[in-house]
C-alpha positions as CSV (number, residue, x, y, z in Angstrom):
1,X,86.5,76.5,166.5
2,X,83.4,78.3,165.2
3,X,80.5,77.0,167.1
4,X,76.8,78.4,167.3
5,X,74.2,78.4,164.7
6,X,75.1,81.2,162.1
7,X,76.4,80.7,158.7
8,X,80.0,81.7,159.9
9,X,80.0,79.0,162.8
10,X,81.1,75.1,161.7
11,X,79.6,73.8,164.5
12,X,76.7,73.8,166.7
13,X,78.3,71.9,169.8
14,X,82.4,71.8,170.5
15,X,82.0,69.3,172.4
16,X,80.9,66.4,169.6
17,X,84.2,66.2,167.8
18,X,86.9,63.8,168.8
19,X,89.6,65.0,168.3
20,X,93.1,63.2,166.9
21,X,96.6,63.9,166.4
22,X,99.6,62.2,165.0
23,X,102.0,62.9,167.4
24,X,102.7,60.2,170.3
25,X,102.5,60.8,173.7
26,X,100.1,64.0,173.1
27,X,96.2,65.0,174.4
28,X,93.8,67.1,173.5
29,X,92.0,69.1,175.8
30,X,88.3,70.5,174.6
31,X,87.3,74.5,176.1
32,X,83.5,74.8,175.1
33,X,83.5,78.1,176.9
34,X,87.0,79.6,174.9
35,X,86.0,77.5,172.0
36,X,88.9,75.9,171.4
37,X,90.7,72.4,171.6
38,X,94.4,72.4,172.6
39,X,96.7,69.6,171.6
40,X,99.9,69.6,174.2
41,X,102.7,66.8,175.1
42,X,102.9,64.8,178.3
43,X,106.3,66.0,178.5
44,X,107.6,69.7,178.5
45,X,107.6,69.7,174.5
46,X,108.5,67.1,171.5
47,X,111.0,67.8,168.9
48,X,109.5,67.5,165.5
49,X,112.0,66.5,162.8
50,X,111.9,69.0,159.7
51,X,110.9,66.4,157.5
52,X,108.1,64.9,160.0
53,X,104.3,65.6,159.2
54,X,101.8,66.7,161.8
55,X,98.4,65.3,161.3
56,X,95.4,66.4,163.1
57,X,91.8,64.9,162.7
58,X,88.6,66.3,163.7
59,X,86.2,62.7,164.2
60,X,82.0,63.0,164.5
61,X,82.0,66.6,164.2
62,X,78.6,67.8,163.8
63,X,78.4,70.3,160.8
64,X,76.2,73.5,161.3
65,X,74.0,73.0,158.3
66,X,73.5,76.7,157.4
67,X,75.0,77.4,154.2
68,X,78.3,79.7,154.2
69,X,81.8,79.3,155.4
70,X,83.7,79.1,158.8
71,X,87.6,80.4,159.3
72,X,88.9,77.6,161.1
73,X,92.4,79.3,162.7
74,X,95.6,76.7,163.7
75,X,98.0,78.1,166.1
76,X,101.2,76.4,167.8
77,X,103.7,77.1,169.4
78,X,107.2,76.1,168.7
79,X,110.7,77.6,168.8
80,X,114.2,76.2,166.7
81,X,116.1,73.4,168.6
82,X,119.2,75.3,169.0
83,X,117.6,78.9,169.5
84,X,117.7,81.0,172.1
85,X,114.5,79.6,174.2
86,X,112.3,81.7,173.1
87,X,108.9,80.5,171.7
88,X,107.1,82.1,168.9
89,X,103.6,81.7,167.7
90,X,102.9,81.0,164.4
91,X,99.2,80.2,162.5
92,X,97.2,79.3,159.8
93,X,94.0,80.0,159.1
94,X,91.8,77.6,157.2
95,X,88.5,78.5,154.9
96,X,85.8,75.7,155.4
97,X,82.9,75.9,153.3
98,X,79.7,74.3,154.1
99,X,77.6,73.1,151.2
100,X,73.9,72.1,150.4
101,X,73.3,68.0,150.2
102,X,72.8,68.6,146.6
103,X,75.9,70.8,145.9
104,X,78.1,68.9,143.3
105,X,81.0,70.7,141.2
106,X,83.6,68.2,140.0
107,X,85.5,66.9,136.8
108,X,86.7,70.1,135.2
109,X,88.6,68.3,132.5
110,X,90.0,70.0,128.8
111,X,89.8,68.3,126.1
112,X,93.8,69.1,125.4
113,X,96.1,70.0,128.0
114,X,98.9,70.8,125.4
115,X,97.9,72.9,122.6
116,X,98.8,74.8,119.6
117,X,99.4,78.5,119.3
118,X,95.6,79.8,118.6
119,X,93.6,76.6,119.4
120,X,90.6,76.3,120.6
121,X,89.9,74.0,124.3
122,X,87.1,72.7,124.6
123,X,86.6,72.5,128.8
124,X,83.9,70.0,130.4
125,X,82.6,69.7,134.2
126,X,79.6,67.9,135.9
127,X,77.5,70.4,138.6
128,X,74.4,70.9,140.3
129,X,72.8,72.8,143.4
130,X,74.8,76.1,142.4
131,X,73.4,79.8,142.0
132,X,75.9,81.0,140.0
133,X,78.4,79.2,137.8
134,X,81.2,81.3,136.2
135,X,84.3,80.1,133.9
136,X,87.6,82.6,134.3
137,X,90.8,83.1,132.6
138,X,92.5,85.8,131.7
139,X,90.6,88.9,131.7
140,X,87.8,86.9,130.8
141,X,84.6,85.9,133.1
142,X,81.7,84.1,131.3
143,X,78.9,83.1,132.8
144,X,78.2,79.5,132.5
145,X,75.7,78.2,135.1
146,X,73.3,75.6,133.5
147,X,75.7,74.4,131.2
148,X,78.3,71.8,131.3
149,X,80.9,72.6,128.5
150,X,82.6,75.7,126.9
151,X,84.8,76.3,124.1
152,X,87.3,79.0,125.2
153,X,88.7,80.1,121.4
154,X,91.9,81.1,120.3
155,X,94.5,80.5,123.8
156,X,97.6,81.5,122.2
157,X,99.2,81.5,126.0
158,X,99.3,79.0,128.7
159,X,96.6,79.3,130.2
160,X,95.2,78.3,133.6
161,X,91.0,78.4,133.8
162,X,88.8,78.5,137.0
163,X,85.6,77.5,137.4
164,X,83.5,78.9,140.5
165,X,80.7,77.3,141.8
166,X,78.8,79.9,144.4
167,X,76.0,78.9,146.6
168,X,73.8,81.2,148.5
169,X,71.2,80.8,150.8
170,X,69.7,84.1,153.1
171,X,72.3,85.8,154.2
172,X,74.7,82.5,153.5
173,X,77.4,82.4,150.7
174,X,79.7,79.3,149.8
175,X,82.2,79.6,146.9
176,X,84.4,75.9,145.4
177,X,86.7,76.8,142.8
178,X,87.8,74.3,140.6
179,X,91.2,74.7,137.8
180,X,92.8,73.1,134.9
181,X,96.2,74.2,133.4
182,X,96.8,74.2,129.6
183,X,99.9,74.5,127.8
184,X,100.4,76.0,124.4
185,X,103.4,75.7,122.5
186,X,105.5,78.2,121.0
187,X,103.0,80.7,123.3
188,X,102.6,84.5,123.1
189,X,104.3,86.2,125.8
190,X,103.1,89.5,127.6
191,X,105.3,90.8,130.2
192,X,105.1,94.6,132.8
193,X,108.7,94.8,132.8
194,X,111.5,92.9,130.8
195,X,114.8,93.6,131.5
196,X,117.8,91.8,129.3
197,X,121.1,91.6,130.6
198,X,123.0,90.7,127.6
199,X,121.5,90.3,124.3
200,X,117.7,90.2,123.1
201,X,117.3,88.4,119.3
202,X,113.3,88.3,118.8
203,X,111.9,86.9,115.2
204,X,110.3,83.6,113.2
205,X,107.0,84.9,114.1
206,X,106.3,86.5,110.0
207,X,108.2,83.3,108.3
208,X,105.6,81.5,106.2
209,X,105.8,78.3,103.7
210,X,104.2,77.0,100.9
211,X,103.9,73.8,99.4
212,X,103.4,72.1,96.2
213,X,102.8,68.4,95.2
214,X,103.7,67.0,98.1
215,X,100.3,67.7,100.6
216,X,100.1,68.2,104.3
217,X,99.1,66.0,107.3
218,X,96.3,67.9,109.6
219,X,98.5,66.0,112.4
220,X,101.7,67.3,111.6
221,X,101.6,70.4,109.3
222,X,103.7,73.0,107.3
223,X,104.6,75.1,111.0
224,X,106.2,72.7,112.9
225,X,109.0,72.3,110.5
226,X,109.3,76.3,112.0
227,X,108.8,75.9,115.5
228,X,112.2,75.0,116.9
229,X,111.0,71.9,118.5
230,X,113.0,68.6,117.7
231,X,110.3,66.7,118.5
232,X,107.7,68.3,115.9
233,X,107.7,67.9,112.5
234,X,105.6,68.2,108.9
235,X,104.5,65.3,107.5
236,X,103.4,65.2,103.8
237,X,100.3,63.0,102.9
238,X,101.7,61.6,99.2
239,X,103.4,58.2,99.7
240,X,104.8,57.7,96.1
241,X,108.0,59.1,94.4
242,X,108.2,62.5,92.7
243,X,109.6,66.2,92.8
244,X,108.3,68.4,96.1
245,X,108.5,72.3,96.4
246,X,108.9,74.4,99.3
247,X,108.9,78.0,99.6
248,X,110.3,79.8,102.8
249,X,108.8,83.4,103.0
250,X,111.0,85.2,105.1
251,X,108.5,88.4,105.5
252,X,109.1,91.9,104.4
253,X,111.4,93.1,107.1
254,X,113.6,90.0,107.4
255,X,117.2,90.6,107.5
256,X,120.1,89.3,105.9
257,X,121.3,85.5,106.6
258,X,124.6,83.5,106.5
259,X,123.0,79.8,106.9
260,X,120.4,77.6,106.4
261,X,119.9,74.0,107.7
262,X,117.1,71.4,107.0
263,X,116.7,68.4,108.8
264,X,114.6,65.8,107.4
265,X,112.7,62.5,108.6
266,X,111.5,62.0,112.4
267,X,113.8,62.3,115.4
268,X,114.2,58.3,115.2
269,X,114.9,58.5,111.5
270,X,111.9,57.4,109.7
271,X,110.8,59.0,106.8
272,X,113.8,61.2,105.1
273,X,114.0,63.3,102.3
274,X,116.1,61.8,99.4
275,X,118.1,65.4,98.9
276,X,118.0,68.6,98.2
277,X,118.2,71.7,95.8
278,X,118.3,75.2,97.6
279,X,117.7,78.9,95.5
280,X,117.3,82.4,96.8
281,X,115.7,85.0,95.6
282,X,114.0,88.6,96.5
283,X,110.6,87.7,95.2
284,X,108.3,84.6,94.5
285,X,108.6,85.6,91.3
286,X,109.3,81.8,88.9
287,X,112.6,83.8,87.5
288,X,115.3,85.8,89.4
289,X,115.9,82.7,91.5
290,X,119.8,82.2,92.7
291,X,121.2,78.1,93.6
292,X,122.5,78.6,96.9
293,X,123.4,74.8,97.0
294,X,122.5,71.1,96.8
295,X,123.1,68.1,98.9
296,X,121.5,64.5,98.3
297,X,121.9,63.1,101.7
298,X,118.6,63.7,104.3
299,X,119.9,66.6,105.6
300,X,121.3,69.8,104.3
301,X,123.4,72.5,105.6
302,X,124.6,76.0,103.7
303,X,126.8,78.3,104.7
304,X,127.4,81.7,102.7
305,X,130.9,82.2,101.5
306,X,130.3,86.0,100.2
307,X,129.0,87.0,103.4
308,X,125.0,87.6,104.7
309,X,122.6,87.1,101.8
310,X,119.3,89.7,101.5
311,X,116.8,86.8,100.5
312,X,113.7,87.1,101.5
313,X,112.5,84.0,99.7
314,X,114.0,80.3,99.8
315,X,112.9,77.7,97.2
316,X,113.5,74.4,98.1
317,X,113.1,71.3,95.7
318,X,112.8,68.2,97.5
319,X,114.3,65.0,95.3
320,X,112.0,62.6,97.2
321,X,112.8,59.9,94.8
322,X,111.4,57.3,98.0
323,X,108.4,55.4,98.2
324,X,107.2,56.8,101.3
325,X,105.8,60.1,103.0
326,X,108.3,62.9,103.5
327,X,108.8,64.3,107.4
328,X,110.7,67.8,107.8
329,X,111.5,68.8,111.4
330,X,113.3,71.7,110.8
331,X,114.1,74.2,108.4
332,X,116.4,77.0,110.0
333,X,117.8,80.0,108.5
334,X,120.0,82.2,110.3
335,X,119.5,84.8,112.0
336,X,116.1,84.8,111.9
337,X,115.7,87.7,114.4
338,X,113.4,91.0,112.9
339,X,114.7,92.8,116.4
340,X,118.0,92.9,117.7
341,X,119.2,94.9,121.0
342,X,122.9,94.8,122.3
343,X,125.0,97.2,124.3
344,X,126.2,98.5,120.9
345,X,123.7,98.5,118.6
346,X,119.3,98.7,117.9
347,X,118.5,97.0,115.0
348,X,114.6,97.2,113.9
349,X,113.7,94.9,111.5
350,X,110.3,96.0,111.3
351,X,108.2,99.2,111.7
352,X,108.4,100.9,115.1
353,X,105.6,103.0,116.7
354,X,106.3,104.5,120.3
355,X,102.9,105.5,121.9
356,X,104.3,106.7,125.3
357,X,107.9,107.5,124.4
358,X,111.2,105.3,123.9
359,X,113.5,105.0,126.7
């Protein structure tokens, strides 16, 4: 226990703390002079079920009241039931901070915890008595003391953000750290190493649509029919009958495909298309465009017979002859990939630029 007066002791006197512990049938014995208090049995030793917590509570302690913090070190020992008798030593070692009366750093809350790819998150907390105050994530450390919200912009990863409250008096430092997790979907991913074992298919990220007539809910817009999520999907905003257009750009370096599937309505069924008519073509151009197919049932699903199609555009026209709003959850078209990698082939759909070499 860390008793005296400096900033790195806890306590002034050893001998004020009443100490507790869980276990029946064991004592503690309190060493002002080794600064320590030792918790043993009143038999030989107690066995201590691998599923059994050990709870130890220091009552009345008086705190030294110089800011900084004390190392407060937990050591038992304890060997395996059925070893070989021989008892090991194992520890812990516990960082206590001590803190001005007026120290207060608490409810670091975000505004969202699931975002987005590219939102903003808008982070809030209540604190006082601090000499420094700084937000960090990322790479990124901001300076915020005196304020009590930030706006971190564009987290296109999941993200987890600190907040550190430091207190320093003399020669005395405290630090409380404070963190909130949030979660984007359909992140960006940077990895140091990625090794794949069979294959790698990477793309989606350059498809694009458009949309005529039909509008777009703020909630629920044009990407989620994109993002592979079942549980995400574009609304429209127009509620009465009429002919809706949608145009799937592919991007420039998008390679050929064999299918395409769109699902319409909610995934409990509510507000479905009333069918479809599909064309192709290689540029948004209004002529040049090729019927791949039609279908006047919610859903619709194509299949190639000549083989992979070089496409890079796909008009659909909606025949939303309903009296209600029009939900799209997915529109797929495969394979969407721009990168494939397999033990026989490297297939770049997209411009290459090594800067350190290509291994």
């Amino acid at each position: 226990m860390p008793t005296g007066p400096n900033a790195s002791d806890l306590t002034p006197d050893i001998t004020s703390i009443a100490p507790q512990i869980s276990l029946k049938d064991w004592t503690p014995r309190t060493d002002p002079t080794a600064k320590t208090i030792t918790f043993t049995p009143t038999a030989e030793y107690t066995v201590i079920g691998r599923d059994e917590g050990v709870t130890i509570q220091l009552m009345d302690a008086r705190i030294n009241s110089v800011v900084g913090s004390s190392l407060l070190a937990i050591a038992m020992e304890w060997r395996e039931v059925d070893g070989d008798g021989v008892w090991e030593t194992g520890s812990v070692a516990i960082n206590v901070g001590k803190f001005p009366p007026d120290f207060v750093l608490e409810n670091f809350t975000a505004d969202q915890l699931i975002i987005d790819n590219g939102d903003s998150v808008r982070l809030t907390w209540a604190a006082g008595g601090v000499s420094s105050l700084k937000l960090l994530y990322d790479v990124a450390e901001i300076d915020v003391t005196n304020k009590a919200t930030y706006t971190a912009p564009n987290i296109t990863r999941t993200t987890v953000f600190y907040l550190r409250g430091t207190v320093q008096e003399g020669n005395g430092t405290v630090e409380r750290t404070l963190s909130v997790t949030v979660t984007v979907r359909v992140p960006d991913l940077t990895v140091r190493r990625l090794t794949v074992i069979d294959e790698l298919c990477v793309g989606g990220g350059a498809q694009s649509v458009v949309q005529k007539y039909l509008g777009e809910d703020p909630v629920h817009p044009l990407e989620h029919m994109l993002d592979g999520s079942p549980d995400t999907y574009y609304m429209s905003t127009q509620h009465q009958s009429g002919l809706g257009h949608l145009i799937l750009d592919r991007g420039e370096y998008a390679p050929p495909f064999h299918s395409i599937e769109i699902l319409t309505g909610t995934s409990s069924g509510d507000f479905p298309a009333g069918g479809f008519k599909v064309y192709g073509a290689a540029s948004d151009g209004m002529s040049g465009w090729t019927r791949l197919g039609a279908s006047w049932a919610p859903d619709f699903t194509f299949t190639s017979p000549d083989g992979p199609l070089a496409y890079r555009f796909l008009h659909v026209k909606l025949e939303h002859n309903v009296a209600h709003r029009l939900a799209i959850r997915s529109f797929t078209v495969s394979p969407a990939a721009v990168l494939r990698l397999d033990a026989d082939c490297a297939d770049f759909g997209v411009p290459i630029k090594a800067h350190h070499g290509v291994d």
